[in-house]
N, C-alpha and C positions, 0 to 999 in steps of 0.2 A: 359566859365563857370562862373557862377553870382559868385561863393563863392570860390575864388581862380585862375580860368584862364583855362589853359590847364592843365589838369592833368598832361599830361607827363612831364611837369614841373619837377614834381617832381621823373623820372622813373631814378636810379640811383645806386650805383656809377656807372661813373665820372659825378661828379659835377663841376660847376665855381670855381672859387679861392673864390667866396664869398660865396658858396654852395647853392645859390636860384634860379640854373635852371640847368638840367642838359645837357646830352654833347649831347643827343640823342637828345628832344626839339631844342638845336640851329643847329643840324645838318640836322632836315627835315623841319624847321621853317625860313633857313635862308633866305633872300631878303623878307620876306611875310611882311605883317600887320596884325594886328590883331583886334577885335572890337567884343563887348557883347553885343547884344539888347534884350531887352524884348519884347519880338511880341505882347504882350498885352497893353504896351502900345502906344499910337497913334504915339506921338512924334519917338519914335524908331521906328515901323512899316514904319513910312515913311520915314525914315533914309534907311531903310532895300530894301524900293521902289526904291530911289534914286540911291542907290549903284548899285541895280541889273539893273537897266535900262541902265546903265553906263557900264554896264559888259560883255565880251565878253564868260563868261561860270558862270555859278551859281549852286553851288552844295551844296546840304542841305541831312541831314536825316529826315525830315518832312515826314508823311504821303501823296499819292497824294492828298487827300483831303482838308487837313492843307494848302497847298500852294491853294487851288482856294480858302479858305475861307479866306484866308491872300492878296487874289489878286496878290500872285506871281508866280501862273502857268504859265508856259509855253504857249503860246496860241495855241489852237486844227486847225490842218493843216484842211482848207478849202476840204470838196470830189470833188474829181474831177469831171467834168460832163461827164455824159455817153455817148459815142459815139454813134450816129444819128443810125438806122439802114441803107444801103443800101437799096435801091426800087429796 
């Protein structure tokens, strides 16, 4: 999130000893990374490219639309071809 992070940051008590994350964030956040792009712009979008190309699962709440217009849909499974009739 542009203006502070994760919210659940701040979902609490229990807080840290320093009170700037609480217990619940480090406990579904733990081993992760984290990272904020702005899809609009170019620099981050292809930030956004690189990553997911590299990724073994990609998961957004974007509209389906929003990712083909951002170029990070999923690509549409080829139809299969129809089987020949028999003579």
């Amino acid at each position: 999130h542009p203006r502070g992070g994760d919210p659940t940051r701040a979902w609490g008590p229990p807080f840290t000893e320093k009170g700037n994350e609480s217990a619940y964030f480090l406990g579904v956040n733990s081993n992760k990374l984290s990272v904020t792009l702005d899809m609009k712009k170019p620099e981050d979008l292809g930030t956004a490219k690189k990553l997911a190309a590299g990724a073994d699962v990609l998961i957004h709440n974007f509209l389906p639309a929003s990712m083909e217009r951002l170029g990070l849909a999923h690509p549409k499974p080829k139809p299969k071809p129809k089987p020949k009739p028999k003579p």
